[in-house]
N, CA, C, O and CB atoms as a CASP TS submission, in Angstrom:
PFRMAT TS
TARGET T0000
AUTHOR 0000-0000-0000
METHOD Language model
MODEL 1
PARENT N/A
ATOM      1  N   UNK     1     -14.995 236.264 125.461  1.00  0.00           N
ATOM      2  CA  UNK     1     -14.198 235.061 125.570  1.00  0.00           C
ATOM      3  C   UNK     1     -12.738 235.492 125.528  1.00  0.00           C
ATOM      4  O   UNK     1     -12.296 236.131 124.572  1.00  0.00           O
ATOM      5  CB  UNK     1     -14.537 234.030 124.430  1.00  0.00           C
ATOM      6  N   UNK     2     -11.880 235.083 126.734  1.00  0.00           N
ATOM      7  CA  UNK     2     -11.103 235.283 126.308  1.00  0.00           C
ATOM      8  C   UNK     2      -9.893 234.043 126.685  1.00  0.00           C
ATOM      9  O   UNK     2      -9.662 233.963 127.891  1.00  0.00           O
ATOM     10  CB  UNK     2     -11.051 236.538 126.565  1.00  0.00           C
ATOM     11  N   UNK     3      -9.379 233.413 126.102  1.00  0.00           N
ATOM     12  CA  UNK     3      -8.991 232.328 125.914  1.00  0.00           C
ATOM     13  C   UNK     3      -7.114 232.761 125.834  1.00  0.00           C
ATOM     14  O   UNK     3      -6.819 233.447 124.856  1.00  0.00           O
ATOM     15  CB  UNK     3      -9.883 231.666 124.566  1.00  0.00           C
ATOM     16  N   UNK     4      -5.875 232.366 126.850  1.00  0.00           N
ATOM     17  CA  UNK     4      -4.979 232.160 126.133  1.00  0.00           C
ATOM     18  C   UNK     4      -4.350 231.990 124.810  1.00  0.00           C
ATOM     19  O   UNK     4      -4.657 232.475 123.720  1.00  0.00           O
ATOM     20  CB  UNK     4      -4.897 231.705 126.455  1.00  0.00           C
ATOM     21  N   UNK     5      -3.069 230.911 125.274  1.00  0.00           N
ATOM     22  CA  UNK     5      -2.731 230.677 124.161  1.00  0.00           C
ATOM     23  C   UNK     5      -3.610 229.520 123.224  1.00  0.00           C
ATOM     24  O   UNK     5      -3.602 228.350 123.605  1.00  0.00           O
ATOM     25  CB  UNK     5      -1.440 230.415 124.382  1.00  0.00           C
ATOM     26  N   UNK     6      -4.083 229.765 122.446  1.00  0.00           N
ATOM     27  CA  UNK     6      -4.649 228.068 122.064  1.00  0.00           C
ATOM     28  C   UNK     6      -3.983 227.188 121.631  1.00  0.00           C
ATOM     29  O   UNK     6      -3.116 227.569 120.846  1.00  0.00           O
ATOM     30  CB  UNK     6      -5.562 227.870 121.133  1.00  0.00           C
ATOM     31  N   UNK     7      -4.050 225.638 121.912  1.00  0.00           N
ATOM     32  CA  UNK     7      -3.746 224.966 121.496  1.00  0.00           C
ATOM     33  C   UNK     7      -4.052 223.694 120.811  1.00  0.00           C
ATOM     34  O   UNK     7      -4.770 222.857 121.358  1.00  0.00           O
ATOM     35  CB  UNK     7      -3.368 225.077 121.974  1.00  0.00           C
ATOM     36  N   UNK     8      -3.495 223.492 119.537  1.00  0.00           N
ATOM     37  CA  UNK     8      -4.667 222.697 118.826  1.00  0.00           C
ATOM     38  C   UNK     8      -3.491 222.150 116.940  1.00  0.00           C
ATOM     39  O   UNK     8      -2.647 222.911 116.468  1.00  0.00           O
ATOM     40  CB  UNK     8      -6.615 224.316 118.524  1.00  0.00           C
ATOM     41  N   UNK     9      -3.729 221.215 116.524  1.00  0.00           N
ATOM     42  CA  UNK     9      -3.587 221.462 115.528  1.00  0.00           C
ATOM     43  C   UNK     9      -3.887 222.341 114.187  1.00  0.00           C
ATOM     44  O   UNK     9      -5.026 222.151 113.760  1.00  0.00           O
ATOM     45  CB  UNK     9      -3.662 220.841 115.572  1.00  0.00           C
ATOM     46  N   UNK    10      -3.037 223.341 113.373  1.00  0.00           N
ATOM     47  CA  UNK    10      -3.181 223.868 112.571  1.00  0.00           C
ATOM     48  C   UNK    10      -2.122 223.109 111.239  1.00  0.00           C
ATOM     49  O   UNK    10      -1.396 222.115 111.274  1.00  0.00           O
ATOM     50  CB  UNK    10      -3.073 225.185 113.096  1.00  0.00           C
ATOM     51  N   UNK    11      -2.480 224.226 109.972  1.00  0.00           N
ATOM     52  CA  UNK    11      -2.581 223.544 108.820  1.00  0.00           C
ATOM     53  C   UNK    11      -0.820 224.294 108.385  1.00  0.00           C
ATOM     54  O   UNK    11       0.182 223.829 107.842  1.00  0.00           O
ATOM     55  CB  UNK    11      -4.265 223.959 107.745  1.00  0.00           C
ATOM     56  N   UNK    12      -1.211 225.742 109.015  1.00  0.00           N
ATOM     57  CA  UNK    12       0.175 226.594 108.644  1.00  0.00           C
ATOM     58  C   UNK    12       0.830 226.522 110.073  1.00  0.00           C
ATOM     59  O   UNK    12       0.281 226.402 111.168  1.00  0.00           O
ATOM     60  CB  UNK    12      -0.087 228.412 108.045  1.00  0.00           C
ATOM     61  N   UNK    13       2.616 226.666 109.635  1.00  0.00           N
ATOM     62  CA  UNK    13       3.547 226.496 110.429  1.00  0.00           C
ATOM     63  C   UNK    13       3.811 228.612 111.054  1.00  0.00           C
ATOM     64  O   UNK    13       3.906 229.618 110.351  1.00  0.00           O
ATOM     65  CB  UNK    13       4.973 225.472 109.367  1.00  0.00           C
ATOM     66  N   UNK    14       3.833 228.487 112.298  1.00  0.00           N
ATOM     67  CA  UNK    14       3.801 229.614 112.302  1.00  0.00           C
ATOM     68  C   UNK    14       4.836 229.575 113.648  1.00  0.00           C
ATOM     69  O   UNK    14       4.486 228.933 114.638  1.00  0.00           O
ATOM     70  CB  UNK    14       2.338 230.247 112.256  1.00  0.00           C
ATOM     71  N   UNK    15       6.000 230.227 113.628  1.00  0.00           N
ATOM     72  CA  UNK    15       6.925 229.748 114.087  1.00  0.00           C
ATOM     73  C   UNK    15       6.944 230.509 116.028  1.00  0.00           C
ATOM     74  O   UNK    15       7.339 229.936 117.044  1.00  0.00           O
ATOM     75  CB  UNK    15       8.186 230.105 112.883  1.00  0.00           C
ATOM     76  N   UNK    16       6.271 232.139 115.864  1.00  0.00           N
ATOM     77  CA  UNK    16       6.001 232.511 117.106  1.00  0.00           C
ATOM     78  C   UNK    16       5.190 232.024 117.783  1.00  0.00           C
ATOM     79  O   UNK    16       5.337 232.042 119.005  1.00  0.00           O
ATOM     80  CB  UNK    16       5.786 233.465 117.192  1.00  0.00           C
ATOM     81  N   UNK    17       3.999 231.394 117.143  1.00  0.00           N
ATOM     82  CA  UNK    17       3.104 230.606 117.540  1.00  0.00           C
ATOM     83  C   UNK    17       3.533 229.589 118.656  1.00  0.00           C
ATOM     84  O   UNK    17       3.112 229.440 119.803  1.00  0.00           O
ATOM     85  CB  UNK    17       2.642 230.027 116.433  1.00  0.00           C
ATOM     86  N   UNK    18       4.586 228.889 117.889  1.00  0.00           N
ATOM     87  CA  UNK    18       4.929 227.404 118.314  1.00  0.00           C
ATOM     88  C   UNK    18       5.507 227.579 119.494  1.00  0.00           C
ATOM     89  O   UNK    18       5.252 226.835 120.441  1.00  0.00           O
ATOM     90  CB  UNK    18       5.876 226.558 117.383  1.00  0.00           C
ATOM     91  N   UNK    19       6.617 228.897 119.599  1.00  0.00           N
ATOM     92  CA  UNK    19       7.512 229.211 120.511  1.00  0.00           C
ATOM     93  C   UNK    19       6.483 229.543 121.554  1.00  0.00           C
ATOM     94  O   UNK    19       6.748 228.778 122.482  1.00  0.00           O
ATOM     95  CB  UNK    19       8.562 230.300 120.104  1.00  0.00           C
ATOM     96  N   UNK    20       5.352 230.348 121.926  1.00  0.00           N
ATOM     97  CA  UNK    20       4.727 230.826 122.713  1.00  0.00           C
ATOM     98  C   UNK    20       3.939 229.472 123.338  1.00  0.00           C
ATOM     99  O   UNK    20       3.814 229.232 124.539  1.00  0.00           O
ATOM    100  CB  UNK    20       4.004 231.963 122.111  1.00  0.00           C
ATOM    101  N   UNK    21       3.325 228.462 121.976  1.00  0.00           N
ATOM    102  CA  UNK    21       2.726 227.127 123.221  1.00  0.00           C
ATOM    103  C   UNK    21       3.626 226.578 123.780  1.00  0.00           C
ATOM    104  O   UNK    21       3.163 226.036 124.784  1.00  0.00           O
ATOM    105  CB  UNK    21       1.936 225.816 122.733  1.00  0.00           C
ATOM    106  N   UNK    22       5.026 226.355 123.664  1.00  0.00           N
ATOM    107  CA  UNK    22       6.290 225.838 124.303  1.00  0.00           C
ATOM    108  C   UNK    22       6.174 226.291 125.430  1.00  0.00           C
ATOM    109  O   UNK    22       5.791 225.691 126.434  1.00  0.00           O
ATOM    110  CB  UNK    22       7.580 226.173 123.758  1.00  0.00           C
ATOM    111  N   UNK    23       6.686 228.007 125.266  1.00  0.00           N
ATOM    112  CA  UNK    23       6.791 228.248 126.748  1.00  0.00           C
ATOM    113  C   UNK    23       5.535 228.601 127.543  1.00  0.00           C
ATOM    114  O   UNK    23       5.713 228.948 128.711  1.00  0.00           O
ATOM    115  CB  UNK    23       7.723 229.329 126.960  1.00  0.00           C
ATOM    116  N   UNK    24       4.407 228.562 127.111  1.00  0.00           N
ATOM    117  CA  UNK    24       3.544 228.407 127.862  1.00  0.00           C
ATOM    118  C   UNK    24       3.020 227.450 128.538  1.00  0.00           C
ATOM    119  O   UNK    24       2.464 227.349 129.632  1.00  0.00           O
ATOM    120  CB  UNK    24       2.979 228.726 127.488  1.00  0.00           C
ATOM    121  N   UNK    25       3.307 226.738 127.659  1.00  0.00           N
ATOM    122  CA  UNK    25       3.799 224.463 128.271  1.00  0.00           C
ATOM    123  C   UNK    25       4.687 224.301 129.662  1.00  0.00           C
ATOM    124  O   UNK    25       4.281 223.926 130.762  1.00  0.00           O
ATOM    125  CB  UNK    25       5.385 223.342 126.736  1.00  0.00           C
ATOM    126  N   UNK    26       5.771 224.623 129.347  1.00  0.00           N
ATOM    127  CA  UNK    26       6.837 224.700 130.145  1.00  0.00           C
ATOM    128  C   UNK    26       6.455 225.587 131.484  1.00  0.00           C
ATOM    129  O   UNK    26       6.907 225.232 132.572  1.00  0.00           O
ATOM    130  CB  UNK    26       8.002 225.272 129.305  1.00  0.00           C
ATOM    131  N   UNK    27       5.996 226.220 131.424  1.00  0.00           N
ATOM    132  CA  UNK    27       5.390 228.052 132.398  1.00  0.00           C
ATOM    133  C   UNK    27       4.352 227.276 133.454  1.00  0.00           C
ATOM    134  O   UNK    27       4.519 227.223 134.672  1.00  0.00           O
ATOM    135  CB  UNK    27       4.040 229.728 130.999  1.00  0.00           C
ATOM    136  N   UNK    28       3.096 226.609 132.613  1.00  0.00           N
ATOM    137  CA  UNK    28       2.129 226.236 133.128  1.00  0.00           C
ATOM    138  C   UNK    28       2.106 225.623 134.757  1.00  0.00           C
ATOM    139  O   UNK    28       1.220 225.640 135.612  1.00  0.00           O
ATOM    140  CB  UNK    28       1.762 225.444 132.199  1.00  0.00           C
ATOM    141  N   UNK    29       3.297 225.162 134.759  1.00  0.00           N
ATOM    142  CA  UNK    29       3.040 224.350 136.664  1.00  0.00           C
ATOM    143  C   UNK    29       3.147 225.812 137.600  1.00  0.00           C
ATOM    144  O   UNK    29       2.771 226.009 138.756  1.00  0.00           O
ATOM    145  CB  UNK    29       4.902 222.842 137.408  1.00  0.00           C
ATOM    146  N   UNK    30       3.754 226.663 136.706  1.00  0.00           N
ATOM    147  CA  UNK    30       4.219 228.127 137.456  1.00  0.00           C
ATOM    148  C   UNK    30       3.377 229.107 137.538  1.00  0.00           C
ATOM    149  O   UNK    30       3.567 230.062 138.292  1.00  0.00           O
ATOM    150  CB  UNK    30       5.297 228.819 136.854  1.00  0.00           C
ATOM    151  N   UNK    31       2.108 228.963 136.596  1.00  0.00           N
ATOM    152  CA  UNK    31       0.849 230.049 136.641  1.00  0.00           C
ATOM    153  C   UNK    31      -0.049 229.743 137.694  1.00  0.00           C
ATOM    154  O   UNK    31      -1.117 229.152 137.534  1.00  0.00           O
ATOM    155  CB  UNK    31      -0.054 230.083 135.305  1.00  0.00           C
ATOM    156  N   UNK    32       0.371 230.127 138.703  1.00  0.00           N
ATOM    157  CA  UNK    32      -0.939 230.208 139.645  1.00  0.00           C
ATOM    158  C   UNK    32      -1.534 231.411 139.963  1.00  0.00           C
ATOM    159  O   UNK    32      -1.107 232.438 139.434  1.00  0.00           O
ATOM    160  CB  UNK    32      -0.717 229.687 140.898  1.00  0.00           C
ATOM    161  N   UNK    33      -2.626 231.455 140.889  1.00  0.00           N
ATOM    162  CA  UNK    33      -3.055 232.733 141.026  1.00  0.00           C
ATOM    163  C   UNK    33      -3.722 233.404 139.868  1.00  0.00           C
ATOM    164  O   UNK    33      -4.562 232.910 139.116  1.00  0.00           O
ATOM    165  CB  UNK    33      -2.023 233.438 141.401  1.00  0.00           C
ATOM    166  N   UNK    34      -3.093 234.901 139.839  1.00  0.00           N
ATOM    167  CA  UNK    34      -3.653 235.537 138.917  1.00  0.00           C
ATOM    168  C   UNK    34      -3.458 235.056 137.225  1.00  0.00           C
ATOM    169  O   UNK    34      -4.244 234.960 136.282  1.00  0.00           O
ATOM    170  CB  UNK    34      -3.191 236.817 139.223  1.00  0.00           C
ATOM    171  N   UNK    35      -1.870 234.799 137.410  1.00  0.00           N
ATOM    172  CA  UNK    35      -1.450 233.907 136.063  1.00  0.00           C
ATOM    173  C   UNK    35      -2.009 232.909 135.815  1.00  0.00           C
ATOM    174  O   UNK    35      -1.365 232.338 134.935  1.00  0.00           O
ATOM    175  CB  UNK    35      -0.254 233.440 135.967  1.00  0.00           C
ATOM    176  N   UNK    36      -3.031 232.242 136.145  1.00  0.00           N
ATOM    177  CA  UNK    36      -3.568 230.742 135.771  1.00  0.00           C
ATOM    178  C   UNK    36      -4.605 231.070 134.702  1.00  0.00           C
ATOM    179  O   UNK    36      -5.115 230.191 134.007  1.00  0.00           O
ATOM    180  CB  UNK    36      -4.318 229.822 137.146  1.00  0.00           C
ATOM    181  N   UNK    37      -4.992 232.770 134.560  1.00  0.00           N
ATOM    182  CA  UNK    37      -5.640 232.844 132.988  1.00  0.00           C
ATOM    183  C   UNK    37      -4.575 233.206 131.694  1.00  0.00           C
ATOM    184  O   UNK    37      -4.666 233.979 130.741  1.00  0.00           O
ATOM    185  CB  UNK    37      -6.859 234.155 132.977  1.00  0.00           C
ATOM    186  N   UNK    38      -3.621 232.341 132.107  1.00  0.00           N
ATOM    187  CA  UNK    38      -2.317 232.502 130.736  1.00  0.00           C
ATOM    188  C   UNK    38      -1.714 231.415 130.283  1.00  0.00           C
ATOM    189  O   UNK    38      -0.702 231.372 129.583  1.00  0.00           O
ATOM    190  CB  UNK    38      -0.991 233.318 131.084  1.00  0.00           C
ATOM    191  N   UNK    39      -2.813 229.894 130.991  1.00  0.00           N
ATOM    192  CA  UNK    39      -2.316 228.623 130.683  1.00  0.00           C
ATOM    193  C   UNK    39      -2.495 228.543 129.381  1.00  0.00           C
ATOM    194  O   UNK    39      -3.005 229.453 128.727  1.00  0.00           O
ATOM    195  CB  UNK    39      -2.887 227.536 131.367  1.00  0.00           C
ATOM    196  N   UNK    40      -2.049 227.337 128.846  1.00  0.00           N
ATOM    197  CA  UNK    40      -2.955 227.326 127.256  1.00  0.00           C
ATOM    198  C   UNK    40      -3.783 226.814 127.488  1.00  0.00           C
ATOM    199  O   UNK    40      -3.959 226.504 128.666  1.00  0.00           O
ATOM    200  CB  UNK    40      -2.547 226.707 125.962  1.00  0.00           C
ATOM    201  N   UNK    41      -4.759 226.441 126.469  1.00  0.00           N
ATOM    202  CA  UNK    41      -6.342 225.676 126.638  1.00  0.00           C
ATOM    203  C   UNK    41      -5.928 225.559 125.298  1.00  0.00           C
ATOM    204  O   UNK    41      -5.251 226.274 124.559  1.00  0.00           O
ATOM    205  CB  UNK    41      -8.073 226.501 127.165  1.00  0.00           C
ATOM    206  N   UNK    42      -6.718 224.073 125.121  1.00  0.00           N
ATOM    207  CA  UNK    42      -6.900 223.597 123.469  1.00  0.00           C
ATOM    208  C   UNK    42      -8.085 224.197 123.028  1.00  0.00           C
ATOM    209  O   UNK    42      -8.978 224.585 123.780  1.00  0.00           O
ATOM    210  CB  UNK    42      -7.063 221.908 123.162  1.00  0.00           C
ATOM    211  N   UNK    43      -8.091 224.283 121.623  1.00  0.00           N
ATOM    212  CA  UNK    43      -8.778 224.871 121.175  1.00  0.00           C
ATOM    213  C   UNK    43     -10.551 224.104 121.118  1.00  0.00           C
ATOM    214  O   UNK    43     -11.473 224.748 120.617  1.00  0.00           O
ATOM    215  CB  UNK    43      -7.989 225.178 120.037  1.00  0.00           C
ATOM    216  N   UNK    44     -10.711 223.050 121.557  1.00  0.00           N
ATOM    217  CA  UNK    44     -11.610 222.216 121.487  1.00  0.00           C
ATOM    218  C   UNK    44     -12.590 222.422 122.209  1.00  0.00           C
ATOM    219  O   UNK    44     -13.805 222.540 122.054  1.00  0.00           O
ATOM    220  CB  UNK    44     -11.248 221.213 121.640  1.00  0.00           C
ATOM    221  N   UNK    45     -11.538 222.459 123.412  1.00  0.00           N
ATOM    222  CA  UNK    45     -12.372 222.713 124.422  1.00  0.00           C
ATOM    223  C   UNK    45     -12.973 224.943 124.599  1.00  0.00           C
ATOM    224  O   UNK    45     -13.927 225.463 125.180  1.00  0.00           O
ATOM    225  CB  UNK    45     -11.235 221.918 125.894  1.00  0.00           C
ATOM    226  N   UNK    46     -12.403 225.243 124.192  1.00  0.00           N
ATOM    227  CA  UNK    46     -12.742 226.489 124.022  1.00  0.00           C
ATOM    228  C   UNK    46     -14.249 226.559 123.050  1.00  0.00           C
ATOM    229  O   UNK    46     -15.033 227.508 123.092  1.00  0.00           O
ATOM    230  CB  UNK    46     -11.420 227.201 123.369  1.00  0.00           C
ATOM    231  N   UNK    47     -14.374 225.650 122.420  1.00  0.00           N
ATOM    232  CA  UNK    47     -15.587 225.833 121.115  1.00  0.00           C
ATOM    233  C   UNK    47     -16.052 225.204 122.254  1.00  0.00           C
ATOM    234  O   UNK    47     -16.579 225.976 123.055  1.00  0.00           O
ATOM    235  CB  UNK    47     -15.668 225.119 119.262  1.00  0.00           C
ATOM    236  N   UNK    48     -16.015 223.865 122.619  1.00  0.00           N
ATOM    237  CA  UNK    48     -17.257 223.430 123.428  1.00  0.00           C
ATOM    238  C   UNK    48     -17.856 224.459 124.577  1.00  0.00           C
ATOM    239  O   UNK    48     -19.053 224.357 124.846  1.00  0.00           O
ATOM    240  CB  UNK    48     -16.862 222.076 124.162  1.00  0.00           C
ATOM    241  N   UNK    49     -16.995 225.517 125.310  1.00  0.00           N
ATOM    242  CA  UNK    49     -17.463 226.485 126.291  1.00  0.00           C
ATOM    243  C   UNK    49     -17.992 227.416 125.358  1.00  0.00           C
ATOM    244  O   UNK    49     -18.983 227.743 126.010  1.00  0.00           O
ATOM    245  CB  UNK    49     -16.385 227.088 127.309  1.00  0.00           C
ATOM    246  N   UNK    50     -18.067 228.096 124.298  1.00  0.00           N
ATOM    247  CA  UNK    50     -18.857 228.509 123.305  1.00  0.00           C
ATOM    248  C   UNK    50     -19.916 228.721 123.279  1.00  0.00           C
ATOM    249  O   UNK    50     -20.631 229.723 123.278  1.00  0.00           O
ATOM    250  CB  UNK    50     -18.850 228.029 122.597  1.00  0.00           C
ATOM    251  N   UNK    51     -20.087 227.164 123.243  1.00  0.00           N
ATOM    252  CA  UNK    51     -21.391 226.845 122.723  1.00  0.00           C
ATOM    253  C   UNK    51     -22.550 226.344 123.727  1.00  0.00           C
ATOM    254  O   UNK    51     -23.693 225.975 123.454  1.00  0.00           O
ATOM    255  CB  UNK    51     -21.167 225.820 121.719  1.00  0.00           C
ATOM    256  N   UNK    52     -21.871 226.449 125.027  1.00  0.00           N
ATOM    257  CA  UNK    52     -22.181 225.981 126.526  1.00  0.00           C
ATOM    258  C   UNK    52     -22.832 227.512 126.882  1.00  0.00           C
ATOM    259  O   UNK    52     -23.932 227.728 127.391  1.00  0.00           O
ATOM    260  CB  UNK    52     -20.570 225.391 127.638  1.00  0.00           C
ATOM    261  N   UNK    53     -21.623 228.690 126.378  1.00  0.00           N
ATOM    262  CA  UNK    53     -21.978 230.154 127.066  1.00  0.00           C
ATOM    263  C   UNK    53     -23.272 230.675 126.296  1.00  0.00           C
ATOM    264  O   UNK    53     -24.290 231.190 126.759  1.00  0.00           O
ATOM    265  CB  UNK    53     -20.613 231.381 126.876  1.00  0.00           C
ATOM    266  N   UNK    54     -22.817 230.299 124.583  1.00  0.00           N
ATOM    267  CA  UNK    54     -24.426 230.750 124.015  1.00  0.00           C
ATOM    268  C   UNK    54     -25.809 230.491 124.848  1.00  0.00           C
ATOM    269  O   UNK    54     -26.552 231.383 125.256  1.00  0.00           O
ATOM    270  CB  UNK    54     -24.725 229.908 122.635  1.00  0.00           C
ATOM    271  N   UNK    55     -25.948 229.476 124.968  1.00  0.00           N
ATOM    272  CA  UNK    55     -27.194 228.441 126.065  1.00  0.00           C
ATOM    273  C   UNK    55     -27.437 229.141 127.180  1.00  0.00           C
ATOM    274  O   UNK    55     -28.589 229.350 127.558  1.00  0.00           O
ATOM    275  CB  UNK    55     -26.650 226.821 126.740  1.00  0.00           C
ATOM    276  N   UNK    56     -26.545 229.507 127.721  1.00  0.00           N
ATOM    277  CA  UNK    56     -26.642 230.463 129.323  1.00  0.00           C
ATOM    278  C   UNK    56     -27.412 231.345 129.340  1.00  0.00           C
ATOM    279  O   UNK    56     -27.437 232.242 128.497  1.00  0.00           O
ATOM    280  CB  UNK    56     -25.468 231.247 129.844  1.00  0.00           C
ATOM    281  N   UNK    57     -28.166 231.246 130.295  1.00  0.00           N
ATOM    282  CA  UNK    57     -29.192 232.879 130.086  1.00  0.00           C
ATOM    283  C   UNK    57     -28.500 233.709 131.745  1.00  0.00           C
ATOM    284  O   UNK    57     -29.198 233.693 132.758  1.00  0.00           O
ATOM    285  CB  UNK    57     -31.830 232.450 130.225  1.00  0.00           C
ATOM    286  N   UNK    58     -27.288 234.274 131.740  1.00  0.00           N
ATOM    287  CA  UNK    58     -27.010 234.906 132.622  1.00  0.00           C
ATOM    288  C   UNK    58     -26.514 235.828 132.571  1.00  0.00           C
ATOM    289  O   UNK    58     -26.144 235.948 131.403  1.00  0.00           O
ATOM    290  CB  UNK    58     -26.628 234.502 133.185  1.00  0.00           C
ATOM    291  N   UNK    59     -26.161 236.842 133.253  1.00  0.00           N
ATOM    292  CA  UNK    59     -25.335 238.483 132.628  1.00  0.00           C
ATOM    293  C   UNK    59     -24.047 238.632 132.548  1.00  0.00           C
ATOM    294  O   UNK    59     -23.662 239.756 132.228  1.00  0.00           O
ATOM    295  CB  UNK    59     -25.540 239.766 133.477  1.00  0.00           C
ATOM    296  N   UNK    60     -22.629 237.174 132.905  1.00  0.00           N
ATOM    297  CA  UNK    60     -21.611 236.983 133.146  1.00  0.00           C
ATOM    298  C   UNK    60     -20.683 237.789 131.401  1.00  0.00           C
ATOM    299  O   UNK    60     -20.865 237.242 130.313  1.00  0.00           O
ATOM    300  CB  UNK    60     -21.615 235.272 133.645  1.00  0.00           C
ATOM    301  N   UNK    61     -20.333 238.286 131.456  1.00  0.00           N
ATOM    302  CA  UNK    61     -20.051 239.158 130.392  1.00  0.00           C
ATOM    303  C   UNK    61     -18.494 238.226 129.994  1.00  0.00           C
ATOM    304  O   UNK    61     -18.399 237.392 129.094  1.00  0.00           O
ATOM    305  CB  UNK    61     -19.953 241.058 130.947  1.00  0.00           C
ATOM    306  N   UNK    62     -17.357 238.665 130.966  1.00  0.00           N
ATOM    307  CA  UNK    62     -16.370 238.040 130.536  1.00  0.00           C
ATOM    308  C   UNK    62     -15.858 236.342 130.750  1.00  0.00           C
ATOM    309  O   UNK    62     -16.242 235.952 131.853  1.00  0.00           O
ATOM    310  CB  UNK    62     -15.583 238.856 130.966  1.00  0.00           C
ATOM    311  N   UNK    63     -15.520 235.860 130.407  1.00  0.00           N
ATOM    312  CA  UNK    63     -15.052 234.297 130.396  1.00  0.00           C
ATOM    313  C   UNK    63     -13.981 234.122 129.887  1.00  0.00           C
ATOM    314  O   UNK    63     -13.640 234.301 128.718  1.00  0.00           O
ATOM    315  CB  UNK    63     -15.827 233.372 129.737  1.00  0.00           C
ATOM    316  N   UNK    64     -13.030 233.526 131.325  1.00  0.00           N
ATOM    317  CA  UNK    64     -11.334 233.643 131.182  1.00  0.00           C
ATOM    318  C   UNK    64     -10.944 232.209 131.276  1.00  0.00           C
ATOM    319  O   UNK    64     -11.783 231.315 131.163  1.00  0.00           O
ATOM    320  CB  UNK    64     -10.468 234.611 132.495  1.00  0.00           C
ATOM    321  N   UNK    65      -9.582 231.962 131.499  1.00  0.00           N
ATOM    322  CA  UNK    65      -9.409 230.327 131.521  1.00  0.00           C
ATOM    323  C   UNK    65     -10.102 229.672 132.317  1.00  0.00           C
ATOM    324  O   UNK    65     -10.984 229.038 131.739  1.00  0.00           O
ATOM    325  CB  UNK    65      -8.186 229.842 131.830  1.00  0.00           C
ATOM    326  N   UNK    66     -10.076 229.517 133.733  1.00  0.00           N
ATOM    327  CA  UNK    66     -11.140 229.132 134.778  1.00  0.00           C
ATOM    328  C   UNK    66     -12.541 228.994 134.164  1.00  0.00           C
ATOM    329  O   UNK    66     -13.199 228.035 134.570  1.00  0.00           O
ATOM    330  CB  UNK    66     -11.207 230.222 135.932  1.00  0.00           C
ATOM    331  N   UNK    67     -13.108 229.813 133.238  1.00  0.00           N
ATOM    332  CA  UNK    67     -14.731 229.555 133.083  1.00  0.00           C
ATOM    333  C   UNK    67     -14.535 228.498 131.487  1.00  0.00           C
ATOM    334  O   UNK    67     -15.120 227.459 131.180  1.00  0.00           O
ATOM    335  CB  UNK    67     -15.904 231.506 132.829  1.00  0.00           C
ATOM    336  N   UNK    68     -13.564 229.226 130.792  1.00  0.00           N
ATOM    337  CA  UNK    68     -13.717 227.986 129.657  1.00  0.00           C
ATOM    338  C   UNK    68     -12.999 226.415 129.670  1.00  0.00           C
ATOM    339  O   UNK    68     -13.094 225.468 128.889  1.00  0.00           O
ATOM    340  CB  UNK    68     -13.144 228.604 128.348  1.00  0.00           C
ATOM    341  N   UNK    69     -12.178 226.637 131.043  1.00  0.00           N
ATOM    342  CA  UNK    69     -11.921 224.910 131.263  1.00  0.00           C
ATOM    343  C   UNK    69     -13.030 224.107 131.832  1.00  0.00           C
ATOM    344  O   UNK    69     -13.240 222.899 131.728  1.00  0.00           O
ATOM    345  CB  UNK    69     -10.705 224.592 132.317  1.00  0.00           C
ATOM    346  N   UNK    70     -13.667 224.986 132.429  1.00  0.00           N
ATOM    347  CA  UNK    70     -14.862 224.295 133.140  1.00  0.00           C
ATOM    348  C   UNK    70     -16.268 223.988 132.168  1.00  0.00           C
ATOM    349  O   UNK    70     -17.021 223.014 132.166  1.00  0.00           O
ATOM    350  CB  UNK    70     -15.298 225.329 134.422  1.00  0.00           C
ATOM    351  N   UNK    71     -16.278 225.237 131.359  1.00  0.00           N
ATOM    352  CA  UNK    71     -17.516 224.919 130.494  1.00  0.00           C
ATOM    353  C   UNK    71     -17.028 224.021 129.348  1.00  0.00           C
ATOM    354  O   UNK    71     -17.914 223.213 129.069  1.00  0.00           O
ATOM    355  CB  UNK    71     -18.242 226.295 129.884  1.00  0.00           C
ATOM    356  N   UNK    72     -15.904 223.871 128.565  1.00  0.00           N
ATOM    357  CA  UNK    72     -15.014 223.293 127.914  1.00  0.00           C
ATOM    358  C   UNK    72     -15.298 221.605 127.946  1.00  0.00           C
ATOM    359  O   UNK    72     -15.354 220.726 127.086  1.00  0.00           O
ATOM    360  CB  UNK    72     -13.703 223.787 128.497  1.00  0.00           C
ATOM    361  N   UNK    73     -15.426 221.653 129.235  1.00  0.00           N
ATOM    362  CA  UNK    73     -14.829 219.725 129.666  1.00  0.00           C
ATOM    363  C   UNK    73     -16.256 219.206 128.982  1.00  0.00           C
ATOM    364  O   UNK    73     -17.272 219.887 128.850  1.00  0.00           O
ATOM    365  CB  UNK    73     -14.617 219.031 132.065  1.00  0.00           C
ATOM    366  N   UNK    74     -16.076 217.908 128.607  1.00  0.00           N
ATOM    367  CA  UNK    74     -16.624 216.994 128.134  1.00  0.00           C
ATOM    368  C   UNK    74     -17.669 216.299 128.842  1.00  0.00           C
ATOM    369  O   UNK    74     -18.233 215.336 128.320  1.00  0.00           O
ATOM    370  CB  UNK    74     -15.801 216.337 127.818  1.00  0.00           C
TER
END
């Protein structure tokens, strides 16, 4: 799994953190292509592709933004 930046509520203030979902916020209309596995993804949806990939009986080894927005969605 490999998931960007995540984004999601947390409990601690972590200040590089914050700066990196900003500009990865801001970045996002600009990641296309190869950069579109450097959007953020919430963290929600990352557990729900999780738990979608456990279930899978296939040999797909890695899972980048593209596979956990898709397995992700609701």
């Amino acid at each position: 799994i490999r998931p960007s930046v995540l984004v999601g509520r947390r409990k601690e203030f972590r200040a590089g953190e914050r700066f990196a979902i900003l500009s990865a916020k801001i970045l996002t209309p600009f990641m296309l292509g190869s950069l579109k596995k450097y959007k953020p993804i919430h963290v929600k949806k990352v557990v729900r592709a999780i738990l979608r990939i456990a279930n899978l009986k296939n040999q797909k080894i890695l899972y980048e933004y593209d596979d956990l927005n898709k397995l992700g969605r609701i």
